[in-house]
C-alpha positions as CSV (number, residue, x, y, z in Angstrom):
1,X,13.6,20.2,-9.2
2,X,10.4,20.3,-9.9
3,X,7.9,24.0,-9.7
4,X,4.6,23.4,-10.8
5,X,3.4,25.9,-8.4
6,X,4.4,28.7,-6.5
7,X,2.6,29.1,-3.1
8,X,2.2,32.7,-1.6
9,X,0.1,31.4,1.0
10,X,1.0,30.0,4.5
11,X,-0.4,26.7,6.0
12,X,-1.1,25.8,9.1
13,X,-1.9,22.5,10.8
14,X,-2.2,20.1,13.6
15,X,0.1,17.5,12.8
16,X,-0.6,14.9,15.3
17,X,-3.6,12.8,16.1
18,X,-6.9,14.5,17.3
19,X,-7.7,14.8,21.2
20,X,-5.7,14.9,24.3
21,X,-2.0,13.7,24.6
22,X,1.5,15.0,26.3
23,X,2.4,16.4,23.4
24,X,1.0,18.2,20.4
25,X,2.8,19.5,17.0
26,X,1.6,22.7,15.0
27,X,3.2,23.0,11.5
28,X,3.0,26.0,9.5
29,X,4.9,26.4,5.8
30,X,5.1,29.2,3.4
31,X,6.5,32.5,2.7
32,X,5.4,34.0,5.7
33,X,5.6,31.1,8.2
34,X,8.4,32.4,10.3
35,X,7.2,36.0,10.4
36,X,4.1,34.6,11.9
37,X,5.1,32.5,14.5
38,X,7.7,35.0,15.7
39,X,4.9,37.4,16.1
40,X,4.2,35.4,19.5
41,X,7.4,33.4,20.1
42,X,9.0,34.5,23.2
43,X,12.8,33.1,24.0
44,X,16.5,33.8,24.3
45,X,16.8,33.7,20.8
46,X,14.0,35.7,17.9
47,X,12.7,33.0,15.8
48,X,14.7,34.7,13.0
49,X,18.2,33.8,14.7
50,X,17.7,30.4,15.5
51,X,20.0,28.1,13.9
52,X,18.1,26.3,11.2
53,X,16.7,22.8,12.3
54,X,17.7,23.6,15.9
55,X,14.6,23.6,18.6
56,X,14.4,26.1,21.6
57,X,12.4,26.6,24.6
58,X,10.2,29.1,24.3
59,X,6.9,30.8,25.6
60,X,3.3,31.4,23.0
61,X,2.2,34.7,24.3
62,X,-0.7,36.2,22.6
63,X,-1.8,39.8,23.8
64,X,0.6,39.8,26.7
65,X,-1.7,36.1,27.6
66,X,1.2,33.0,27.3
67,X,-0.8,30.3,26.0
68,X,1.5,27.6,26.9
69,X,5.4,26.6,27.1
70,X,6.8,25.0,23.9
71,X,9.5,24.2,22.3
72,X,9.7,25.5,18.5
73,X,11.7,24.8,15.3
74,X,12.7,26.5,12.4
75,X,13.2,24.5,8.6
76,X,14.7,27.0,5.5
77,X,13.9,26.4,2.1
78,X,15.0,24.5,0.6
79,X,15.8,22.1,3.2
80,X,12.7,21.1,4.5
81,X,10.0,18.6,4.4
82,X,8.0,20.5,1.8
83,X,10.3,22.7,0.4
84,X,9.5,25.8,2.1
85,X,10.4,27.9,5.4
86,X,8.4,26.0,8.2
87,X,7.9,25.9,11.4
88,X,7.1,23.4,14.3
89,X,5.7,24.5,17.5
90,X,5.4,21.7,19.9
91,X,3.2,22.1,22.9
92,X,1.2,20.5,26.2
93,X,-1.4,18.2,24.2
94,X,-4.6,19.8,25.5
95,X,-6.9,20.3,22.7
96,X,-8.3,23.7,24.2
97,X,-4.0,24.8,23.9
98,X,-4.0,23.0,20.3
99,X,-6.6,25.0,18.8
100,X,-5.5,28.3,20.0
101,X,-2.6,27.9,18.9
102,X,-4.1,27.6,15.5
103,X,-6.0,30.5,16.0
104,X,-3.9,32.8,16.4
105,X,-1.8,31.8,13.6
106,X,-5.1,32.1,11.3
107,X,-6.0,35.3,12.7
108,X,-1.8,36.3,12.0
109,X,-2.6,35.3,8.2
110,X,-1.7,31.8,7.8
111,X,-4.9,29.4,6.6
112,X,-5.7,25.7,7.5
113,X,-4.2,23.1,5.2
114,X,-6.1,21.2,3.4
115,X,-6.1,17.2,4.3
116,X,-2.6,16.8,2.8
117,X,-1.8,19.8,1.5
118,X,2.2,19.4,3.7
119,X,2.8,16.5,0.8
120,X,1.3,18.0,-2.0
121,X,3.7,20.8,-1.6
122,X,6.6,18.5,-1.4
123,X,5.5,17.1,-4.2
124,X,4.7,20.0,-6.3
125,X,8.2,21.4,-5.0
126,X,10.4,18.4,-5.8
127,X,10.9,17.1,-2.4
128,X,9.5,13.6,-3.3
129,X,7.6,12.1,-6.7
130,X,4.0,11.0,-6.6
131,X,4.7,7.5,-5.5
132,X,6.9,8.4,-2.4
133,X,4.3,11.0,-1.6
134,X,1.5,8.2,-1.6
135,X,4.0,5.9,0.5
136,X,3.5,8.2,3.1
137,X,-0.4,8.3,3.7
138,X,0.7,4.2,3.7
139,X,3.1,4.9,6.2
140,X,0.7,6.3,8.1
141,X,-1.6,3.8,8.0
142,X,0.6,0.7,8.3
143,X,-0.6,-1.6,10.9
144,X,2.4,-3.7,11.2
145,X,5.9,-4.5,10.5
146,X,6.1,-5.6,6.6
147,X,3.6,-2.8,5.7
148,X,5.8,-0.4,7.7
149,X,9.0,-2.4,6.0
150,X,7.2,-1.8,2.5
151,X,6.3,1.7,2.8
152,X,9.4,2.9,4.1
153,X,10.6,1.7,1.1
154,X,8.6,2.8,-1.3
155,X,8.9,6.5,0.4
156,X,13.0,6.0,0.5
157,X,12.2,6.0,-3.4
158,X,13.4,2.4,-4.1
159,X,10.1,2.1,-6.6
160,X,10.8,5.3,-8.2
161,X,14.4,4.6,-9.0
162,X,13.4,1.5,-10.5
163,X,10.5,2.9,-12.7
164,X,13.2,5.6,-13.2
165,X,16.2,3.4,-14.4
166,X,13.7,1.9,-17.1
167,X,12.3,5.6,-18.5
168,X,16.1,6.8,-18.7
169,X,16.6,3.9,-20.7
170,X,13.2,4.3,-22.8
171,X,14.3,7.6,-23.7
172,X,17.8,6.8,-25.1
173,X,15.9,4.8,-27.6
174,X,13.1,7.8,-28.1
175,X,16.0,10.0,-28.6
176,X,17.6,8.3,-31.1
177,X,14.5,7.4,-33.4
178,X,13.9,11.0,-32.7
179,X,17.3,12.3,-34.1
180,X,17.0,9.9,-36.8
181,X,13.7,11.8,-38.3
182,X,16.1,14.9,-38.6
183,X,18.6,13.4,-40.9
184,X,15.5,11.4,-43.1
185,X,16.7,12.7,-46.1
186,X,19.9,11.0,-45.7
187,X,18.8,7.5,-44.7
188,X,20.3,7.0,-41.7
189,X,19.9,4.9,-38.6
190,X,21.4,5.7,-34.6
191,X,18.8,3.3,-33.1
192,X,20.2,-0.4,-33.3
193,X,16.6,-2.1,-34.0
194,X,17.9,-5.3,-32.3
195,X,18.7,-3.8,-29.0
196,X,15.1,-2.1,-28.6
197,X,14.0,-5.4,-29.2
198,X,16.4,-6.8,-26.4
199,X,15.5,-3.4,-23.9
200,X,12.0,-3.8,-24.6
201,X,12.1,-7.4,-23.6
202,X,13.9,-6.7,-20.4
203,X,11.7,-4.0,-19.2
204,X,8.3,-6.0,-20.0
205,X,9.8,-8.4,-17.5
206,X,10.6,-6.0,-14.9
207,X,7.3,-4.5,-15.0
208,X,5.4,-7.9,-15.7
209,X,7.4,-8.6,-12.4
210,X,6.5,-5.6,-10.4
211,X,2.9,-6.2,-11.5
212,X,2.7,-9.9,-10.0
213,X,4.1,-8.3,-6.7
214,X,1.1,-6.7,-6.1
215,X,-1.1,-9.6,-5.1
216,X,1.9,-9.7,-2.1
217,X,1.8,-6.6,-1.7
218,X,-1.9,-5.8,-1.5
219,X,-2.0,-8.9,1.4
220,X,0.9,-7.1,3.5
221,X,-0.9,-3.7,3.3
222,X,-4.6,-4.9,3.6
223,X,-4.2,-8.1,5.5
224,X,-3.4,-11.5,4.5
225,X,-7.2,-13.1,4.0
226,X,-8.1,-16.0,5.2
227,X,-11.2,-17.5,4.5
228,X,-13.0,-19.6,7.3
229,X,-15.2,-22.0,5.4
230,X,-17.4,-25.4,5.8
231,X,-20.7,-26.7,6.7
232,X,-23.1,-24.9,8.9
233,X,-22.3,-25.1,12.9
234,X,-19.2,-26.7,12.5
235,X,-17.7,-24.3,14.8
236,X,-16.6,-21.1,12.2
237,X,-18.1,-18.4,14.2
238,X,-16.5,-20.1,17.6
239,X,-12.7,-20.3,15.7
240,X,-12.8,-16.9,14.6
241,X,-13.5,-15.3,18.2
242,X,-10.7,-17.5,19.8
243,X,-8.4,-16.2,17.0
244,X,-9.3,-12.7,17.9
245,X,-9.1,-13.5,21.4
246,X,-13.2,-11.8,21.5
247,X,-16.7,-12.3,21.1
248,X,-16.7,-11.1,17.1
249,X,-19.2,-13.5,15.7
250,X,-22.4,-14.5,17.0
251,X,-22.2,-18.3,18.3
252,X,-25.5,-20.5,18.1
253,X,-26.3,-24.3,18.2
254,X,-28.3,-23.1,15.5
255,X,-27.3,-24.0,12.0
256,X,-27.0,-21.0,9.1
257,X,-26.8,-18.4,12.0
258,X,-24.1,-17.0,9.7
259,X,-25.6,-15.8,6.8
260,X,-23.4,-12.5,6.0
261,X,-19.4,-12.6,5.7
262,X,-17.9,-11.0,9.2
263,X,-14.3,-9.6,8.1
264,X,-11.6,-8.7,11.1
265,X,-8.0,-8.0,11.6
266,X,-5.0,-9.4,14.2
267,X,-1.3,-9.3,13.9
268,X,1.0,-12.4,14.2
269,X,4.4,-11.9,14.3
270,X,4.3,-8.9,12.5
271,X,2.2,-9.8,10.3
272,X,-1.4,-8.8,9.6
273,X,-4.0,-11.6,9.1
274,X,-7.8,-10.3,8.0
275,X,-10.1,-13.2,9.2
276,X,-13.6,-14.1,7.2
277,X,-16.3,-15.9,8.7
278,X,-18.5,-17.4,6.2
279,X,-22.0,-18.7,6.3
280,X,-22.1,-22.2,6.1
281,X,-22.0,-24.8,2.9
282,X,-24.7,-26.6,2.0
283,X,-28.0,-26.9,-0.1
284,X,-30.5,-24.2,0.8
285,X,-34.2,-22.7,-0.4
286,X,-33.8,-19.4,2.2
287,X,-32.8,-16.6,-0.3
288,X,-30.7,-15.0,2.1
289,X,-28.4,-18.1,3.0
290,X,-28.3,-18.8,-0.4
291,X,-27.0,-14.9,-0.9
292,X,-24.9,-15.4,1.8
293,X,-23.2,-18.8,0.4
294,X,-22.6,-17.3,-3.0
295,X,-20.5,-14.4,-0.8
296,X,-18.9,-17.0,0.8
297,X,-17.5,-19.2,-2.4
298,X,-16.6,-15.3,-3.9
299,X,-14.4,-15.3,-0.4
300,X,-12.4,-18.2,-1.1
301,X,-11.8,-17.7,-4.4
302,X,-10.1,-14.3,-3.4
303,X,-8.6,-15.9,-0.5
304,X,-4.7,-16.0,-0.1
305,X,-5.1,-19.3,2.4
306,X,-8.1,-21.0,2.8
307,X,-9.3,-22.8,6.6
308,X,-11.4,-25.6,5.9
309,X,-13.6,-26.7,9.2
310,X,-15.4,-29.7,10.0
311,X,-17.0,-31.3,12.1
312,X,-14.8,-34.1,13.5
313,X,-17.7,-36.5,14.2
314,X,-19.2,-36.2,10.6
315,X,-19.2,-38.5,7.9
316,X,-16.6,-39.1,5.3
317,X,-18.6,-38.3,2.1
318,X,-19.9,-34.6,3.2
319,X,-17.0,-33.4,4.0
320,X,-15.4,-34.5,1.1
321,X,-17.9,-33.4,-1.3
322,X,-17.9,-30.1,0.7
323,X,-13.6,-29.8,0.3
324,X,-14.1,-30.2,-3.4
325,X,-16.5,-27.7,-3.9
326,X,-13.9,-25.4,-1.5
327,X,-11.0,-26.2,-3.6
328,X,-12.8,-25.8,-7.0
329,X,-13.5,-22.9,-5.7
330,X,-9.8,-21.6,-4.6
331,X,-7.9,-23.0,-7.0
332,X,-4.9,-24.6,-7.3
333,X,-2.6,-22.5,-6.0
334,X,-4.5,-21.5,-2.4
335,X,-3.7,-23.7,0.0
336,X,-6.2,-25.3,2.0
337,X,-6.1,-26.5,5.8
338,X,-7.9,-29.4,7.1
339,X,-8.7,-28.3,10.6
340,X,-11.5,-30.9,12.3
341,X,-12.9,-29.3,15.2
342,X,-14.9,-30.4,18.1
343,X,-12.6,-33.6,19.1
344,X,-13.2,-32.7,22.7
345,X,-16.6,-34.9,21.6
346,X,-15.4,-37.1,19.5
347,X,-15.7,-41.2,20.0
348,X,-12.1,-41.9,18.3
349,X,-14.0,-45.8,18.3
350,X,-16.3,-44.9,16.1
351,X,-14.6,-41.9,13.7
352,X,-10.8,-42.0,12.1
353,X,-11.1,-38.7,10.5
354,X,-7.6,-38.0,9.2
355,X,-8.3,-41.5,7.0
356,X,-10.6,-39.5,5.1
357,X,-7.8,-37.6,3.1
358,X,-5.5,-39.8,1.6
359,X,-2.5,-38.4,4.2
360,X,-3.1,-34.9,4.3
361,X,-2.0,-33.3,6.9
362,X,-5.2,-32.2,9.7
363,X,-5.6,-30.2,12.5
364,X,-7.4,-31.2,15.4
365,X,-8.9,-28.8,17.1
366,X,-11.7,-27.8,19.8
367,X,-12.3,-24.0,19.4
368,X,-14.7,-24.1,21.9
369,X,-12.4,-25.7,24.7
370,X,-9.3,-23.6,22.8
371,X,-7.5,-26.9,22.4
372,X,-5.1,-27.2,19.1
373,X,-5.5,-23.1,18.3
374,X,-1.3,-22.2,18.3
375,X,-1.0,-25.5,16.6
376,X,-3.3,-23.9,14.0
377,X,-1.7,-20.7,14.1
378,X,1.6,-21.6,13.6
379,X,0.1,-23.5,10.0
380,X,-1.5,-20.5,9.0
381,X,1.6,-18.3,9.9
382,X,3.6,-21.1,7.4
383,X,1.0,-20.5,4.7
384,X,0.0,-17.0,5.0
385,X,3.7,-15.3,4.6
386,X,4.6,-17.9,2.0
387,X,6.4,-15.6,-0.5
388,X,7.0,-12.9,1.8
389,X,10.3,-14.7,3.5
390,X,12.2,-12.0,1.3
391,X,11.9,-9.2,2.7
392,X,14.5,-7.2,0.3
393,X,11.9,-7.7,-2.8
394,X,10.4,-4.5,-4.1
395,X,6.4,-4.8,-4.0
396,X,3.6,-2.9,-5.5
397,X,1.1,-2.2,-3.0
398,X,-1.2,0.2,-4.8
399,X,-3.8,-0.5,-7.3
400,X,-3.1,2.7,-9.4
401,X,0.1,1.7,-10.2
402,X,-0.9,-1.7,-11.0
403,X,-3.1,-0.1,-13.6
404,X,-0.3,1.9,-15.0
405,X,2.3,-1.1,-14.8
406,X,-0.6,-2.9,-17.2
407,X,-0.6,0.2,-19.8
408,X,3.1,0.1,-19.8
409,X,3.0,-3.8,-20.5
410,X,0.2,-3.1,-23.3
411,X,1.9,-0.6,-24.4
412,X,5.6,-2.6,-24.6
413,X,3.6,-4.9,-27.1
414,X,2.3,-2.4,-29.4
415,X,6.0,-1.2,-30.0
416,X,7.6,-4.7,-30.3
417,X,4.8,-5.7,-32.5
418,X,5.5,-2.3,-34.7
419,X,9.3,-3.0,-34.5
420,X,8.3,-6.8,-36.3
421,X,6.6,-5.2,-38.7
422,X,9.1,-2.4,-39.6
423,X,6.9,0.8,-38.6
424,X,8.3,4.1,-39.3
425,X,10.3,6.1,-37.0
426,X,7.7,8.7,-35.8
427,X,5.0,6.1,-35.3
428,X,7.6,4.5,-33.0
429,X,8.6,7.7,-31.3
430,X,4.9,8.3,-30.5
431,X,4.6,4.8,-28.6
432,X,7.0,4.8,-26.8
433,X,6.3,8.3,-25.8
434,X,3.1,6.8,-24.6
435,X,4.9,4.2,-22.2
436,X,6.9,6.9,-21.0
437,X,3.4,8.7,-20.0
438,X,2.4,5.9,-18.5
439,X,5.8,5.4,-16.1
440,X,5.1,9.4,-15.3
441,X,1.7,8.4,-14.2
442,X,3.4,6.7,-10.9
443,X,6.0,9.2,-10.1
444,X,4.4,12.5,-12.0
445,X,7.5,13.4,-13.5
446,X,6.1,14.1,-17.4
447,X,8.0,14.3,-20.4
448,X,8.6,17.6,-22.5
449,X,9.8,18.4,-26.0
450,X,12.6,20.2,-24.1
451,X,13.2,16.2,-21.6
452,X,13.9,14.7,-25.6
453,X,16.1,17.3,-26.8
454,X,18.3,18.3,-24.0
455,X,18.6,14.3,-24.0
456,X,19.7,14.2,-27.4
457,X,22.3,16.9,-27.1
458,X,23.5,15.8,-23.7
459,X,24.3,12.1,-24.7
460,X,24.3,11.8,-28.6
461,X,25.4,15.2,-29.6
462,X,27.2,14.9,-32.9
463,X,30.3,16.4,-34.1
464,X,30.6,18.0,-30.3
């Protein structure tokens, strides 16, 4: 377990969302946290003999005043969520009860947390590693079901044990090199060279793997984007307020209305989808259309699908030129969908627009009479989650670790490279050392002289 710190303070907080609700939770952890609360705790039992994680009815009664009825609970160290004796004092949600509560218990001794200072503590006291403690400001914040599904997992410690599984393994091989330094003199070798070769292999593709996920992983937490693009009043603005089901984007019969990108959110079937409206395509000499443009093309070529609108009465040449650009743009791998709105005025005498695409599938829509929008949803649902039908797969959902996963990968290289060209023991220890740094970088668990040697005599102890 893990003591970087030792707290003589006590903490208190509000634990549940600001303002009025039926029911309001006030934490408090630290040495002192059950002498304080049973200062004003009035029940059957004293604070002190209540069965740990058992709640009672009780009354807050501050200079002979009660301040509300509550029910209270009592966590002992170690057993509790961060490490510490706490306590929980539910009461009536009023935010006038709330904050006297937390008076008193400041003017008792105890001090306001800082914004997550309940995790730090677990963290410092060993009660979760640095990932699982940012899993749960994700938990938090999770929006819908996979980003729930993915930070549950990631605060269960799934991603730890992983990244742990390939340091244990990293630090058989340290070890070993290590040991070998000791007995120099007598020209001897415990690290098999070809299996670091083999180990290193395997774990560059486990974390090359892991890396990759976090383009998946990034859409789940933030949204899958979807870029709305095409010529200029084709209908953009109008499809991305009946996908919202709201008046989002300004609508005009006035082409280039849109000249900035409008960005919003909506869930489908537990999913989360982060709309873009875009300005309009097309050759311009107003500076800020043209700005606006550029922002749009950035758009797609970030975009994880890609909604391609035209006009369903238009010409076959524009909107092909225009798709080109868009796909040039997206690339190869983002799909695109032909949506053609405004049939609801379309002569079908005159135009045959799904000739125009060599049998591509197109969607015909009229956002403005909400004709062909679950048809449309239903194809972005197919091509938004593509890649996300497992939901058992272990995803990377944070940037920093991304970075760290990419030093780890770097530094995988330097040691297979030095291992090719026969470099010496220590310079080997010292790399690998390195990507061991770089694994503690995600969970915060370092590596000591003491980690090596306690290794060393644990698993390779000779002549035991």
């Amino acid at each position: 377990m893990r003591h970087l710190a030792d707290f003589d303070d006590t903490i208190c907080a509000i634990s549940t969302a600001p303002g009025e609700g039926a029911i309001a939770i006030i934490r408090l952890s630290g040495q002192k946290a059950v002498s304080i609360a049973a200062e004003f705790i009035q029940s059957k039992k004293t604070l002190e003999s209540l069965e740990v994680n058992h709640q009672q009815f009780a009354r807050f009664v501050y200079q002979d005043e009660t301040i509300d009825e509550v029910m209270v609970s009592r966590f002992q160290a170690p057993k509790s969520y961060t490490g510490e004796d706490m306590v929980e004092v539910a009461c009536h949600g009023s935010v006038y009860i709330q904050h006297r509560i937390l008076q008193v218990f400041v003017g008792a001794g105890a001090r306001v947390a800082r914004p997550g200072e309940f995790t730090q503590r677990a963290f410092m006291n060993g009660k979760m590693d640095l990932s699982q403690a940012e899993a749960v400001a994700d938990l938090i914040s999770s929006r819908n079901r996979m980003a729930h599904k993915v930070a549950m997992r990631q605060m269960k410690g799934e991603f730890s044990s992983k990244l742990e599984q390939l340091r244990t393994r990293l630090m058989d091989f340290t070890s070993l090199i290590e040991l070998e330094l000791d007995f120099s003199e007598e020209d001897v070798e415990f690290a098999d060279r070809k299996q670091l070769f083999d180990l290193l292999a395997e774990i560059d593709k486990e974390v090359l793997s892991l890396s990759k996920s976090f383009e998946l992983g990034n859409a789940i937490k933030n949204g899958i984007p979807v870029a709305i693009v095409g010529e200029p009043n084709v209908g953009k603005s109008t499809l991305l307020n009946r996908l919202l089901n709201e008046d989002r984007a300004i609508v005009s019969e006035i082409a280039g209305t849109t000249r900035d990108v409008i960005e919003d959110t909506m869930v489908i079937d537990g999913y989360e989808f982060r709309f873009i409206d875009t300005a309009g395509i097309r050759e311009s000499t107003d500076e800020i259309e043209t700005k606006g443009i550029a922002l749009t093309l950035q758009k797609v070529s970030r975009a994880r699908v890609v909604l391609y609108l035209f006009d369903a009465r238009a010409d076959e040449t524009p909107v092909k030129e225009a798709l080109q650009k868009i796909r040039n743009e997206a690339g190869e791998e983002v799909p695109v969908i032909l949506v053609a709105n405004k049939v609801d005025l379309l002569e079908h005498a005159d135009k045959n627009y799904e000739q125009y695409f060599d049998g591509e599938d197109v969607i015909s829509i009229s956002a403005l009479e909400e004709r062909g929008i679950e048809v449309l949803i239903q194809k972005l649902v197919e091509h938004g989650t593509r890649g996300l039908e497992n939901e058992d797969q272990l995803l990377v959902t944070n940037i920093r670790h991304v970075e760290a996963l990419q030093h780890i990968h770097e530094g995988i290289e330097r040691i297979t490279e030095g291992l090719e060209n026969q470099l010496p023991g220590d310079l080997l220890s010292f790399e690998i050392r390195q990507v061991l740094d770089h694994i503690a970088d995600i969970t915060g668990q370092t590596i000591t002289p003491d980690d090596v040697l306690g290794h060393i005599f644990k698993n390779f102890c000779i002549g035991k």
